[in-house]
PDB file of N, H, CA, C and O in Angstrom:
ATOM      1  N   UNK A   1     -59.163  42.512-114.148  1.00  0.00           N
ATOM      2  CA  UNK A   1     -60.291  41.934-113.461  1.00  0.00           C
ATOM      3  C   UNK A   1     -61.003  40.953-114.402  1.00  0.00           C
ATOM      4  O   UNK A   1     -61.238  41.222-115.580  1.00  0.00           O
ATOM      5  N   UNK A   2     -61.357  39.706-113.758  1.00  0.00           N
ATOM      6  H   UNK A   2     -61.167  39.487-112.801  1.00  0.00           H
ATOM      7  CA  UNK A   2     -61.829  38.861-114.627  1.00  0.00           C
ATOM      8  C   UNK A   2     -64.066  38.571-114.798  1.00  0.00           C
ATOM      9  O   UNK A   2     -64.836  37.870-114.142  1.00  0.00           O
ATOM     10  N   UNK A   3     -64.205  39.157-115.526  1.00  0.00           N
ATOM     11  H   UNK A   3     -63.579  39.727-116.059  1.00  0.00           H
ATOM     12  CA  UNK A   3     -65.473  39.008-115.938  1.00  0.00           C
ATOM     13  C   UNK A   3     -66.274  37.607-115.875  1.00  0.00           C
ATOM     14  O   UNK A   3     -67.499  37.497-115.916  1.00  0.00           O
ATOM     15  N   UNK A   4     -65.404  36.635-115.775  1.00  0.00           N
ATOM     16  H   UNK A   4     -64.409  36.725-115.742  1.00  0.00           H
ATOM     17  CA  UNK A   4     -66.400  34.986-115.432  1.00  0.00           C
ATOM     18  C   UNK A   4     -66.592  34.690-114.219  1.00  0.00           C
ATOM     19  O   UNK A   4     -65.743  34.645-113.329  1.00  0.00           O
ATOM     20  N   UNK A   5     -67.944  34.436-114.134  1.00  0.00           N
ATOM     21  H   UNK A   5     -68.634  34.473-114.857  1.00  0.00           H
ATOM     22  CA  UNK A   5     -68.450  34.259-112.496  1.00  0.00           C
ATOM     23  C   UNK A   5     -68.074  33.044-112.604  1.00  0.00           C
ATOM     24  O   UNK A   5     -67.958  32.324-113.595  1.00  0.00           O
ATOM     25  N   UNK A   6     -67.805  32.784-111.021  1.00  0.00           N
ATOM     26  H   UNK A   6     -67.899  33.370-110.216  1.00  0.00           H
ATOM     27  CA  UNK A   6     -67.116  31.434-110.173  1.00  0.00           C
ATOM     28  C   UNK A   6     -68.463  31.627-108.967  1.00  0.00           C
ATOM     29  O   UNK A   6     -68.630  32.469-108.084  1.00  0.00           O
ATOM     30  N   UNK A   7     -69.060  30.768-109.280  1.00  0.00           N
ATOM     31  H   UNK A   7     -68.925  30.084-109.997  1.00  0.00           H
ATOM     32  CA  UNK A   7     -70.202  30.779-108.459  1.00  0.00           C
ATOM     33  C   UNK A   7     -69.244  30.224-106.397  1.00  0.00           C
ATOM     34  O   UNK A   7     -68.091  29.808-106.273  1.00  0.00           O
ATOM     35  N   UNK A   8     -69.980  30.390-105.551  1.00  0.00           N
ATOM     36  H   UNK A   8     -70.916  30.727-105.652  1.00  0.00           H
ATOM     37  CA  UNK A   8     -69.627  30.250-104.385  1.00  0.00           C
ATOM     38  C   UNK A   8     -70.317  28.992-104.311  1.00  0.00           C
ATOM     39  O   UNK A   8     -71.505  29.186-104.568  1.00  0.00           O
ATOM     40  N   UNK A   9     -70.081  27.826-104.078  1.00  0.00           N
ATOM     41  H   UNK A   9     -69.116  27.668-103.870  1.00  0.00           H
ATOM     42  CA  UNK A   9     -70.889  26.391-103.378  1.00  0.00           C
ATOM     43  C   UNK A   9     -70.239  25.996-101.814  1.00  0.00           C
ATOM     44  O   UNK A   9     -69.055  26.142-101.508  1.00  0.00           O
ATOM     45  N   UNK A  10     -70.998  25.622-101.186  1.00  0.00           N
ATOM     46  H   UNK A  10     -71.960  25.503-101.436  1.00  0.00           H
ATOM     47  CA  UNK A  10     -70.527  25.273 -99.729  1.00  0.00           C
ATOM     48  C   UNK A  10     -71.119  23.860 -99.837  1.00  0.00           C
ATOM     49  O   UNK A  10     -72.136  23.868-100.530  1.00  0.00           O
ATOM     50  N   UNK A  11     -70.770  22.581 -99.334  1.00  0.00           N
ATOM     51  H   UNK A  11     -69.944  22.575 -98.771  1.00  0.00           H
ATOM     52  CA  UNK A  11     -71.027  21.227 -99.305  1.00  0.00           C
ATOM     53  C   UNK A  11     -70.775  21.114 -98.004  1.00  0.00           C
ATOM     54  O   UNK A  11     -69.768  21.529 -97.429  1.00  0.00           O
ATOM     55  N   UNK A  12     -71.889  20.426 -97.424  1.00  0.00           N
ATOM     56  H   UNK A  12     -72.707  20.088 -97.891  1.00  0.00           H
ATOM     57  CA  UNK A  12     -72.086  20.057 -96.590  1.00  0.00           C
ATOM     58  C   UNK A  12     -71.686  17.959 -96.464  1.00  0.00           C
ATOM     59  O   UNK A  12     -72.464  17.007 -96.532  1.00  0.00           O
ATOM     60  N   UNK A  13     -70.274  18.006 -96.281  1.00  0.00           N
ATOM     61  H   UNK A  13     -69.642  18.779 -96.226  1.00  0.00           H
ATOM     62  CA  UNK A  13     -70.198  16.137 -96.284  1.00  0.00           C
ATOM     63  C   UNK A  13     -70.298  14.974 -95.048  1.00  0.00           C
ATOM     64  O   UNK A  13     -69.569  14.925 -94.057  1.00  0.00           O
ATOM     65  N   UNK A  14     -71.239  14.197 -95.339  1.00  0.00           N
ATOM     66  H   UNK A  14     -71.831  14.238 -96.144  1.00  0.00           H
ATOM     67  CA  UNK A  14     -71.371  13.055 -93.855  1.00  0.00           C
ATOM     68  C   UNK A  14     -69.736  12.999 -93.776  1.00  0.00           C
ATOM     69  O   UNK A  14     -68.828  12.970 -94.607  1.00  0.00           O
ATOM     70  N   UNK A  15     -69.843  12.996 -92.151  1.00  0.00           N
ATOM     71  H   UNK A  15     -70.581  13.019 -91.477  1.00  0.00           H
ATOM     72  CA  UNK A  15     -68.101  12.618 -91.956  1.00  0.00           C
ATOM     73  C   UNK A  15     -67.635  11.168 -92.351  1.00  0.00           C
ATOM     74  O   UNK A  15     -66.469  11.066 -92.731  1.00  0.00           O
ATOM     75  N   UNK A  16     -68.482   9.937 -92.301  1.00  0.00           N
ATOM     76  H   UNK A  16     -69.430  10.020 -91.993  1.00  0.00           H
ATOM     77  CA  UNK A  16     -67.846   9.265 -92.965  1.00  0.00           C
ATOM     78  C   UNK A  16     -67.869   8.330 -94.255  1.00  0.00           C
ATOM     79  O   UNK A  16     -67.349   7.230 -94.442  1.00  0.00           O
ATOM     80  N   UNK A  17     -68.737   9.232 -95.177  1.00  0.00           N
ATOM     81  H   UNK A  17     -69.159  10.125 -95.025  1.00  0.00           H
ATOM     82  CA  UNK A  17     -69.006   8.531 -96.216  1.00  0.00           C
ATOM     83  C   UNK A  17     -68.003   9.699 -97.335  1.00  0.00           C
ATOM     84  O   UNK A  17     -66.908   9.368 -97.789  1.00  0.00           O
ATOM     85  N   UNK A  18     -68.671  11.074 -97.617  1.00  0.00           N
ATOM     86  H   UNK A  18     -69.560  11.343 -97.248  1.00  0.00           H
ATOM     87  CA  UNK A  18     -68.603  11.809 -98.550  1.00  0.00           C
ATOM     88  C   UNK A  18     -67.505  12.709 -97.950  1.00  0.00           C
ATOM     89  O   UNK A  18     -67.112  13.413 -98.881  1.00  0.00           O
ATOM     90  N   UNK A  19     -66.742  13.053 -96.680  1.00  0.00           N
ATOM     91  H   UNK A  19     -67.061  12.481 -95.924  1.00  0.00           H
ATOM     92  CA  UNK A  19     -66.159  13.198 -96.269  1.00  0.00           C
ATOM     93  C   UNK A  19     -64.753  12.448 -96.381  1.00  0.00           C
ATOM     94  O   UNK A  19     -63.798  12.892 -97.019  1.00  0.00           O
ATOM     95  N   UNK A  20     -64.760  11.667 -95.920  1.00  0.00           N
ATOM     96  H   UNK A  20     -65.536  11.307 -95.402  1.00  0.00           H
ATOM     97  CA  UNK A  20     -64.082  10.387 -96.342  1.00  0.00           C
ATOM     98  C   UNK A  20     -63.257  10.291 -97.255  1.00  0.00           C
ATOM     99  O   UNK A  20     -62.027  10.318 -97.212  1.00  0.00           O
ATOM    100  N   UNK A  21     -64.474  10.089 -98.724  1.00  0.00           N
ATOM    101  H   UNK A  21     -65.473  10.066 -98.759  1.00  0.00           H
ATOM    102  CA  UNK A  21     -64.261  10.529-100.108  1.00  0.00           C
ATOM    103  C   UNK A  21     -63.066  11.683-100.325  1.00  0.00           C
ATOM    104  O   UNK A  21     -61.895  11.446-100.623  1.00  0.00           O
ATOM    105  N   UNK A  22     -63.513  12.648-100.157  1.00  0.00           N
ATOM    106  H   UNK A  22     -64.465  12.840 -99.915  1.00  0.00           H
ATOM    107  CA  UNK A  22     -62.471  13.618-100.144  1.00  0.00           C
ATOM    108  C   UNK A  22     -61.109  13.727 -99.337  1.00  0.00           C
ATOM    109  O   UNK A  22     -60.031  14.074 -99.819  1.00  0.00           O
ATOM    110  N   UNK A  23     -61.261  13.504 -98.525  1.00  0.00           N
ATOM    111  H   UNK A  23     -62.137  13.222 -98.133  1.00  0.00           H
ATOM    112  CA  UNK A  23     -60.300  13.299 -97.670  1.00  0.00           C
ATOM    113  C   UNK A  23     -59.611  12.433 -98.342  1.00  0.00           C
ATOM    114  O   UNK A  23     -58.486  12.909 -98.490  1.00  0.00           O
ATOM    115  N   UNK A  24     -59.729  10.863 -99.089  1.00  0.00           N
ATOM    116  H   UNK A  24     -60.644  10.476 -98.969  1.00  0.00           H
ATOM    117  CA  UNK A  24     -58.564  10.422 -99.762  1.00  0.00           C
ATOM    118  C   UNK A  24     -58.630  10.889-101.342  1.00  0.00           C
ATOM    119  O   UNK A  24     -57.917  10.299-102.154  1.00  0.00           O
ATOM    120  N   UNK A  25     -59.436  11.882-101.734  1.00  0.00           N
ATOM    121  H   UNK A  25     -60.016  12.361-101.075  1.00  0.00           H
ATOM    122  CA  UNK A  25     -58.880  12.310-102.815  1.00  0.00           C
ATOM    123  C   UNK A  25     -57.648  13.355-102.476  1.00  0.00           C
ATOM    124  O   UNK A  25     -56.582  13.459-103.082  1.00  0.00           O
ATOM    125  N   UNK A  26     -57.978  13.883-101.658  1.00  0.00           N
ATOM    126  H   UNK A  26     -58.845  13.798-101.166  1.00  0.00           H
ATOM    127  CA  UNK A  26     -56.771  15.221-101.181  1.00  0.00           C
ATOM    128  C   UNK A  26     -55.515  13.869-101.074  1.00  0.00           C
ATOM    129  O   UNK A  26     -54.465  14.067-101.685  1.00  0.00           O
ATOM    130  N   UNK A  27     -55.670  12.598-100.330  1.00  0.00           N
ATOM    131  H   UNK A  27     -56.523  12.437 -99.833  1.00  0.00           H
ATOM    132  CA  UNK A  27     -54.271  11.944-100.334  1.00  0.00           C
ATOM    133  C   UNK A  27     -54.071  11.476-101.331  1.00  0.00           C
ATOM    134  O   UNK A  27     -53.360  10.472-101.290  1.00  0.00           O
ATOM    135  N   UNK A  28     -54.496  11.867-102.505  1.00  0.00           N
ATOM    136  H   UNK A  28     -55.074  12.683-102.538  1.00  0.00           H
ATOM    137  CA  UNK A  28     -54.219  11.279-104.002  1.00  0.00           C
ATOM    138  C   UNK A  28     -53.542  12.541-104.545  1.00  0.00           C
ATOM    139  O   UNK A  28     -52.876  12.683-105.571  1.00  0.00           O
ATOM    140  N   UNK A  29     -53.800  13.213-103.822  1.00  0.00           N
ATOM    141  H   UNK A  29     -54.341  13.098-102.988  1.00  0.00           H
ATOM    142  CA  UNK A  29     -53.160  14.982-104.799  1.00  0.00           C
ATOM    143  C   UNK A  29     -53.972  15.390-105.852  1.00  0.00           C
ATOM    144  O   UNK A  29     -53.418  15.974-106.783  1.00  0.00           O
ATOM    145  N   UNK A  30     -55.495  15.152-105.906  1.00  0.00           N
ATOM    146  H   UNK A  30     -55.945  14.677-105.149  1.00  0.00           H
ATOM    147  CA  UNK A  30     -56.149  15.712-106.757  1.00  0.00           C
ATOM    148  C   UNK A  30     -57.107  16.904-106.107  1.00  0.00           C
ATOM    149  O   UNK A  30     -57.614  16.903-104.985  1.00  0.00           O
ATOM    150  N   UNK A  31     -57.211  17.959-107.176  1.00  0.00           N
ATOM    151  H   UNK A  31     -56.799  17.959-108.088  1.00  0.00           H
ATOM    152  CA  UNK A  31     -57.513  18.995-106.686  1.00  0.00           C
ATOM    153  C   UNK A  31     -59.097  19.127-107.047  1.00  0.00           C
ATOM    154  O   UNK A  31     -59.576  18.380-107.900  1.00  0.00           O
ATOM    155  N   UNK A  32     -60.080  20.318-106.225  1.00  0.00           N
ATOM    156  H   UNK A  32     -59.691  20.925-105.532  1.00  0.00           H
ATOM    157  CA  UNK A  32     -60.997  20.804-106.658  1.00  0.00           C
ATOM    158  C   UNK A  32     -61.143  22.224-106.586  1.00  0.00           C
ATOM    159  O   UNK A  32     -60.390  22.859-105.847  1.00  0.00           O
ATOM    160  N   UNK A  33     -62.319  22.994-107.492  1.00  0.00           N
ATOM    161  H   UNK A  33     -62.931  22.478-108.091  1.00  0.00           H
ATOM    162  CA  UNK A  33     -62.075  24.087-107.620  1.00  0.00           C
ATOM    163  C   UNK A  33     -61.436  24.673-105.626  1.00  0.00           C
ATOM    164  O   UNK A  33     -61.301  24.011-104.597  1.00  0.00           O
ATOM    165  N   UNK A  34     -61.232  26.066-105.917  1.00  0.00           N
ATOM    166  H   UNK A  34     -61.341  26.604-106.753  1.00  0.00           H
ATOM    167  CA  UNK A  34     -61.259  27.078-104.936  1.00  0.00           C
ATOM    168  C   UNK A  34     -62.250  27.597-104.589  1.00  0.00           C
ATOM    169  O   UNK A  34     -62.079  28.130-103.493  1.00  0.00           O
ATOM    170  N   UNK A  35     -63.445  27.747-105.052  1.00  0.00           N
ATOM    171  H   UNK A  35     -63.584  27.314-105.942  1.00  0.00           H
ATOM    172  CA  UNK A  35     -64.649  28.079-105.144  1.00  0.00           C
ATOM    173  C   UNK A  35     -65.466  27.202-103.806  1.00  0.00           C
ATOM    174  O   UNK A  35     -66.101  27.758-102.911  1.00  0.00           O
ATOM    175  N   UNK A  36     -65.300  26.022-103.919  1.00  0.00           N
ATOM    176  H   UNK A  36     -64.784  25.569-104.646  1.00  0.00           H
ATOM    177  CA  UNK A  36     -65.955  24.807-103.281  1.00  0.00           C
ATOM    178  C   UNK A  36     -65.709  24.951-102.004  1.00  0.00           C
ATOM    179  O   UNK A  36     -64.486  24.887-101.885  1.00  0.00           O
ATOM    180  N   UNK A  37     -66.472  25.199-100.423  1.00  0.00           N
ATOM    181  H   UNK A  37     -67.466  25.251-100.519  1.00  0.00           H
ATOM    182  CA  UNK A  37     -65.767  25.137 -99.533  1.00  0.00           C
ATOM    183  C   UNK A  37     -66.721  23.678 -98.927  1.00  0.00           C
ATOM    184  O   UNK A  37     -67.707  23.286 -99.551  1.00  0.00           O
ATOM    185  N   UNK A  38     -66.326  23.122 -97.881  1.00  0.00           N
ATOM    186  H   UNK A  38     -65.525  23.440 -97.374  1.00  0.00           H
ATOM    187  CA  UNK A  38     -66.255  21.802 -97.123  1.00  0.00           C
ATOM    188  C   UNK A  38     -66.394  21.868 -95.962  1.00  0.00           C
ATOM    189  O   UNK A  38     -65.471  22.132 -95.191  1.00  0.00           O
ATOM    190  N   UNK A  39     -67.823  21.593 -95.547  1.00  0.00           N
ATOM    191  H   UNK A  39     -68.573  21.378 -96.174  1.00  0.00           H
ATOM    192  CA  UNK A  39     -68.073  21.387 -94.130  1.00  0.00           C
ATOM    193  C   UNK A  39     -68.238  20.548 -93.205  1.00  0.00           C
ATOM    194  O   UNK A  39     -69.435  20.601 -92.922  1.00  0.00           O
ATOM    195  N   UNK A  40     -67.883  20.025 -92.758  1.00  0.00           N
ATOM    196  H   UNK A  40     -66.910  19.982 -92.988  1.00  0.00           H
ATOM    197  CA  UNK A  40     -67.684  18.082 -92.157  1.00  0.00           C
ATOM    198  C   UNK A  40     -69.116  18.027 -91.334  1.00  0.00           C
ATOM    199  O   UNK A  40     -69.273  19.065 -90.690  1.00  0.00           O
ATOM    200  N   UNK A  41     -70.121  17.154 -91.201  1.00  0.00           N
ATOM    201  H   UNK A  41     -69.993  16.311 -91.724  1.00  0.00           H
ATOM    202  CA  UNK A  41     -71.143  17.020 -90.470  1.00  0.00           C
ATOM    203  C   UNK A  41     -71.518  15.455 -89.596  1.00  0.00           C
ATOM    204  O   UNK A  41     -71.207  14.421 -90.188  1.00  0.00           O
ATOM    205  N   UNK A  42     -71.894  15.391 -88.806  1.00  0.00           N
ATOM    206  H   UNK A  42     -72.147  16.231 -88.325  1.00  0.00           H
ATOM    207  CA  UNK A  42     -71.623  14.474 -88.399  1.00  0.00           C
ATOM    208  C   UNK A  42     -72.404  12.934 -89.422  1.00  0.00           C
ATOM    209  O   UNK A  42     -72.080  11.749 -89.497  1.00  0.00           O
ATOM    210  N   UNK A  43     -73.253  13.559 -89.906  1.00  0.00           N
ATOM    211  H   UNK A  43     -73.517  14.521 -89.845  1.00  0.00           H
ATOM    212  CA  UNK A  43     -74.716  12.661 -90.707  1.00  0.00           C
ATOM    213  C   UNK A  43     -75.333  13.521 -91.600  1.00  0.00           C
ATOM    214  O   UNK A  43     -75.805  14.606 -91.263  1.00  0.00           O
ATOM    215  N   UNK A  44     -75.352  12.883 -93.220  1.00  0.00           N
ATOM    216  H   UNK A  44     -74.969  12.001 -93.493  1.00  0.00           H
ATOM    217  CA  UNK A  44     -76.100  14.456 -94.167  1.00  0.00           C
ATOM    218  C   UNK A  44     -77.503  14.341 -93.566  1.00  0.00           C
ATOM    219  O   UNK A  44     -78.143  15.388 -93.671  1.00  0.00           O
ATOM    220  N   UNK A  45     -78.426  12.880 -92.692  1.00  0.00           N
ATOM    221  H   UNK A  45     -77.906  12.030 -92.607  1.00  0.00           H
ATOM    222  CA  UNK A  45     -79.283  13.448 -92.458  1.00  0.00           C
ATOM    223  C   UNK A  45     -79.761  14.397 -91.381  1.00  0.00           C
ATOM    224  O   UNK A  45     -80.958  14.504 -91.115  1.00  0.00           O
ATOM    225  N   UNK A  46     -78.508  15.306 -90.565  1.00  0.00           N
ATOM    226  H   UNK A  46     -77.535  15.219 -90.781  1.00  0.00           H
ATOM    227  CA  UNK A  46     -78.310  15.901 -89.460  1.00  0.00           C
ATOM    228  C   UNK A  46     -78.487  17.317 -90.035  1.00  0.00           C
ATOM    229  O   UNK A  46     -78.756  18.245 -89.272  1.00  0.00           O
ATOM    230  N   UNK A  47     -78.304  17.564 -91.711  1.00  0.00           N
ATOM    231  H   UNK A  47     -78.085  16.811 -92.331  1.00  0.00           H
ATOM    232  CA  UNK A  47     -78.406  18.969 -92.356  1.00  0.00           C
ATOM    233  C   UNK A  47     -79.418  19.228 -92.459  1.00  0.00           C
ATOM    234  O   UNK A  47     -80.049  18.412 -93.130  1.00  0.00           O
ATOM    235  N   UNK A  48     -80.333  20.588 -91.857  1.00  0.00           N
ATOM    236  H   UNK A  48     -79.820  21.252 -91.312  1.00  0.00           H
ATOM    237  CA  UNK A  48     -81.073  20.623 -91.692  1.00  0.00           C
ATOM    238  C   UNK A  48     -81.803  21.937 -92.761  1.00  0.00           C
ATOM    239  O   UNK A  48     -81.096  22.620 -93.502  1.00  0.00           O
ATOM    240  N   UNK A  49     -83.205  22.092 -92.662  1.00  0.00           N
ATOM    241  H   UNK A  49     -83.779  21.537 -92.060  1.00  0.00           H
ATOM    242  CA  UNK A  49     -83.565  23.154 -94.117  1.00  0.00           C
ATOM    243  C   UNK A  49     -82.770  23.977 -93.614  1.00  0.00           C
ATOM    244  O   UNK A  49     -81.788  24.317 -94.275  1.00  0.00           O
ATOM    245  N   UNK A  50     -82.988  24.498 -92.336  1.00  0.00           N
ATOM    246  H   UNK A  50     -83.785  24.222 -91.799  1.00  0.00           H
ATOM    247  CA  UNK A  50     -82.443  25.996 -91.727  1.00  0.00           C
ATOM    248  C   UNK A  50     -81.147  26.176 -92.191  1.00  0.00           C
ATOM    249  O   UNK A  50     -80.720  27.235 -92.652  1.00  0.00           O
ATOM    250  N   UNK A  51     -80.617  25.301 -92.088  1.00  0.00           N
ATOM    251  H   UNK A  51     -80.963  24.441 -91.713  1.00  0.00           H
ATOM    252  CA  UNK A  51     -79.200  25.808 -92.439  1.00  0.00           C
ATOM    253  C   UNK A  51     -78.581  26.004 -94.150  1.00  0.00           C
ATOM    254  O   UNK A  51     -77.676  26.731 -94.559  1.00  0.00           O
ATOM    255  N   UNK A  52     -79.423  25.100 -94.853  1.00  0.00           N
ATOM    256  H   UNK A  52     -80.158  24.509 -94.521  1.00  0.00           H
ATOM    257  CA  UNK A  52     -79.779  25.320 -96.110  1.00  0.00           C
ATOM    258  C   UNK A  52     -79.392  26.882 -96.623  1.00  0.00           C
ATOM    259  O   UNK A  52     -78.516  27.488 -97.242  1.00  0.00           O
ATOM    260  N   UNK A  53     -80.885  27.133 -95.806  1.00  0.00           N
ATOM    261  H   UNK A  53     -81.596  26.641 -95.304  1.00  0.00           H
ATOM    262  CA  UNK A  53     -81.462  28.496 -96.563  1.00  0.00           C
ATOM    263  C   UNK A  53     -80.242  29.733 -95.330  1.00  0.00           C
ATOM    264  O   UNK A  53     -80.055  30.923 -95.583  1.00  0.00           O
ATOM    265  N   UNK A  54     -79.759  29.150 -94.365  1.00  0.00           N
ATOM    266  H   UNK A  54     -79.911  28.184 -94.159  1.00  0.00           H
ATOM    267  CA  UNK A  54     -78.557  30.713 -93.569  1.00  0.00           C
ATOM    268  C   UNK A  54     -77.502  30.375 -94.559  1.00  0.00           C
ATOM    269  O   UNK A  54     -76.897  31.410 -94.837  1.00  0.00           O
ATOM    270  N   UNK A  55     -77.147  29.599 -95.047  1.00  0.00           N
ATOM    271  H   UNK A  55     -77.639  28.758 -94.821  1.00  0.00           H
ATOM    272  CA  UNK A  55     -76.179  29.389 -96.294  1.00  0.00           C
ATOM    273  C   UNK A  55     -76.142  30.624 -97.576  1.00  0.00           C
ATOM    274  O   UNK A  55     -75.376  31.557 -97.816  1.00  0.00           O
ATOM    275  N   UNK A  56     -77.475  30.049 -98.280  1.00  0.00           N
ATOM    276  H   UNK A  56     -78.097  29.291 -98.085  1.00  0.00           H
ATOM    277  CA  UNK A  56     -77.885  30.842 -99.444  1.00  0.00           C
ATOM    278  C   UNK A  56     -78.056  32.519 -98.829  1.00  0.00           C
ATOM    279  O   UNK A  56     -77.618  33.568 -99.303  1.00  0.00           O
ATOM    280  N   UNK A  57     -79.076  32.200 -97.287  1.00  0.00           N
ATOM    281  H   UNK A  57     -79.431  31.348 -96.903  1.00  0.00           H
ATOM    282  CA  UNK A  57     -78.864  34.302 -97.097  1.00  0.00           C
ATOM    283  C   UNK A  57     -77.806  34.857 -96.591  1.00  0.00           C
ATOM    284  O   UNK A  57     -77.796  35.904 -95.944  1.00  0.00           O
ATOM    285  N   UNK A  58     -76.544  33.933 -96.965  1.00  0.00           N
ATOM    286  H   UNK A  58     -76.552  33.082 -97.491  1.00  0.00           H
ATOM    287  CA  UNK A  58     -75.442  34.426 -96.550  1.00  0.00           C
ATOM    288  C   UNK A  58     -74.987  34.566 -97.630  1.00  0.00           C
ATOM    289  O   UNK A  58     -73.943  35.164 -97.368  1.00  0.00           O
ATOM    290  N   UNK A  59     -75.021  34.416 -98.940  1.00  0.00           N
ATOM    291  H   UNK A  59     -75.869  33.930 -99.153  1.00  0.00           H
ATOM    292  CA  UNK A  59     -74.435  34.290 -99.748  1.00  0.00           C
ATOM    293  C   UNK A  59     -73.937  33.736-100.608  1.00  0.00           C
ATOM    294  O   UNK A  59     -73.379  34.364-101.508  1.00  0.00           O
ATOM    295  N   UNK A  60     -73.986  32.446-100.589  1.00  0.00           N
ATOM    296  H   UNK A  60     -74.439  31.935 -99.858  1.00  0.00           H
ATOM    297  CA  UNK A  60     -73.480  31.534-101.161  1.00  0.00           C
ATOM    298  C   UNK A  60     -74.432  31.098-102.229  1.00  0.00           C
ATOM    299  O   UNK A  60     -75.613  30.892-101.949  1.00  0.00           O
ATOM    300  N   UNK A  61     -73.810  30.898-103.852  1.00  0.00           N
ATOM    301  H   UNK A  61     -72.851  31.065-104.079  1.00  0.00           H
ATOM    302  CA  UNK A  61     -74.365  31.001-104.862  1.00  0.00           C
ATOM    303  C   UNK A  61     -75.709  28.949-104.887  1.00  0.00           C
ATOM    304  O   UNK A  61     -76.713  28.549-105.477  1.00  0.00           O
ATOM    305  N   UNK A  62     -74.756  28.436-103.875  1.00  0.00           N
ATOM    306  H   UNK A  62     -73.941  28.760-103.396  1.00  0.00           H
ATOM    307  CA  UNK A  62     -75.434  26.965-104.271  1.00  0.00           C
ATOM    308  C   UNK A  62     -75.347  26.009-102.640  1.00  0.00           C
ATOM    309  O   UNK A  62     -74.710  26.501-101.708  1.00  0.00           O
ATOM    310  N   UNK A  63     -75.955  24.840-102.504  1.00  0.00           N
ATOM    311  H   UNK A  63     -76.473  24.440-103.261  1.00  0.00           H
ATOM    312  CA  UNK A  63     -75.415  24.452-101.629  1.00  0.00           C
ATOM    313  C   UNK A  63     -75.671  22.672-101.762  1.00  0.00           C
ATOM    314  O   UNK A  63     -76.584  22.101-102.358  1.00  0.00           O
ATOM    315  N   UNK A  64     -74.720  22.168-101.117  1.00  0.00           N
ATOM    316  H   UNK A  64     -73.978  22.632-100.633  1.00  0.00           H
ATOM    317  CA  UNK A  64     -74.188  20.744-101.719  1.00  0.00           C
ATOM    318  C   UNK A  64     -74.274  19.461-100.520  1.00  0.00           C
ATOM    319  O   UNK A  64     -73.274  19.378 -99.808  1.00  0.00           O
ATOM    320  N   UNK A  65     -75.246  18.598-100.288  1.00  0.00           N
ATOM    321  H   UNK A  65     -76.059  18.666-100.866  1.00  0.00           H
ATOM    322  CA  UNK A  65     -75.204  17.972 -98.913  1.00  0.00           C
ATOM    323  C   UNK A  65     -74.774  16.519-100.105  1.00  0.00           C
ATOM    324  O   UNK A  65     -75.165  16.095-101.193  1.00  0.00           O
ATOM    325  N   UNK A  66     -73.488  16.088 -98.803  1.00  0.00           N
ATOM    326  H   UNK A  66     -73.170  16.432 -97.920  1.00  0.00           H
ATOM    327  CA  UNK A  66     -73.478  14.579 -99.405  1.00  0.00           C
ATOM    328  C   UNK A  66     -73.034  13.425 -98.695  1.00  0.00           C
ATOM    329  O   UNK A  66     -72.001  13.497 -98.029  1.00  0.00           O
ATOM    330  N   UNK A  67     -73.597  12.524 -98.749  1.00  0.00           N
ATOM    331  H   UNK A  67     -74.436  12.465 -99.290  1.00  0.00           H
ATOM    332  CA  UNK A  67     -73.687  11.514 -97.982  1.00  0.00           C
ATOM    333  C   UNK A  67     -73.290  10.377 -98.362  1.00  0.00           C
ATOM    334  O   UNK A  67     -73.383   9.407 -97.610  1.00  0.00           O
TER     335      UNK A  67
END
């Protein structure tokens, strides 16, 4: 069992800016942690506090909006 925390982050990405982004890094074959999960939104200014904070009381160590 490994003793180093891997914190949990969830990112929240505009679908077509920061979304995007990733999407042609994945067609480049570059990787990011496992840790990181990716939520497509239509607009980061569509992320709202609420969902912020059902993020964090769900668990998740951080949370990542990008636009």
């Amino acid at each position: 069992m490994s003793d180093r925390f891997e914190p949990q982050i969830l990112a929240f990405c505009c679908k077509y800016c920061a979304y995007a982004a990733g999407d042609l890094a994945g067609s480049m074959r570059l990787n990011y942690p496992p840790n990181v999960k990716v939520v497509q939104v239509p607009c980061s200014g569509r992320v709202d506090i609420i969902h912020l904070l059902r993020v964090i009381e769900d668990g998740a160590d951080a949370v990542y909006v990008a636009g």
